[in-house]
C-alpha positions in Angstrom: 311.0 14.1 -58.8 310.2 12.6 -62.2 312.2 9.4 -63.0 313.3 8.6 -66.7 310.8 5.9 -66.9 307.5 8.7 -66.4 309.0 11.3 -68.6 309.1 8.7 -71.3 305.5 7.9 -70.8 304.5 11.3 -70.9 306.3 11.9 -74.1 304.7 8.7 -75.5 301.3 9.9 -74.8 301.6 13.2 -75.2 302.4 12.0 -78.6 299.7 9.5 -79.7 297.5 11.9 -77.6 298.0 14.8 -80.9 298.2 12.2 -83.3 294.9 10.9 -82.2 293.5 14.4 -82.1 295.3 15.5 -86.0 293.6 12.3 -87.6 290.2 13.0 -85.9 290.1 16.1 -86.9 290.8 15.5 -90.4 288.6 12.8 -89.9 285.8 15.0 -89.5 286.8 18.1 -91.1 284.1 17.7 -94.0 280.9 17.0 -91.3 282.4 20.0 -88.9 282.0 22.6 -92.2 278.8 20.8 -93.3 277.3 21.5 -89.5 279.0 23.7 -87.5 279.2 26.6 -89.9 279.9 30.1 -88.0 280.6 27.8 -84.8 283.3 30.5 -84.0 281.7 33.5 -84.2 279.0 32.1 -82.3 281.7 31.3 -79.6 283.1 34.7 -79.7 280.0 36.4 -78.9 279.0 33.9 -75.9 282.5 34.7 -74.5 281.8 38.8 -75.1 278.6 38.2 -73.5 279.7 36.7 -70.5 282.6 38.9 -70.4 280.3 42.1 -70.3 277.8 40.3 -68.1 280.5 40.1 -65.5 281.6 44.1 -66.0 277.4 45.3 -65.2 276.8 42.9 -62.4 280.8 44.8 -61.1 279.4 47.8 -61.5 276.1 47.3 -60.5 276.9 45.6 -57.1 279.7 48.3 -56.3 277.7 51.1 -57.0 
């Protein structure tokens, strides 16, 4: 199913893959504070949103 040589590649990439993604980050830590303040919470209450959106248009359609 998976020969030695692919799960070597997929080590490898998976690898530079996060090391990419650490250094980027800290890359960009300072502008992400400077612009994206309260990104999170602005997240969680889309997600909520949506979440209860789904729940009245349940009830609404059943009932």
């Amino acid at each position: 199913m998976f020969t030695t040589g692919r799960i070597i590649f997929a080590s490898f990439f998976v690898i530079a893959f996060l090391a990419l993604m650490i250094f980027s980050y800290k890359k960009d830590a300072k502008n992400n504070k400077k612009y994206y303040q309260n990104g999170a919470l602005y997240v969680a209450i889309g997600i909520i949103t949506v979440i209860a959106l789904l729940f009245l248009s349940k009830f609404l359609i059943k009932g």
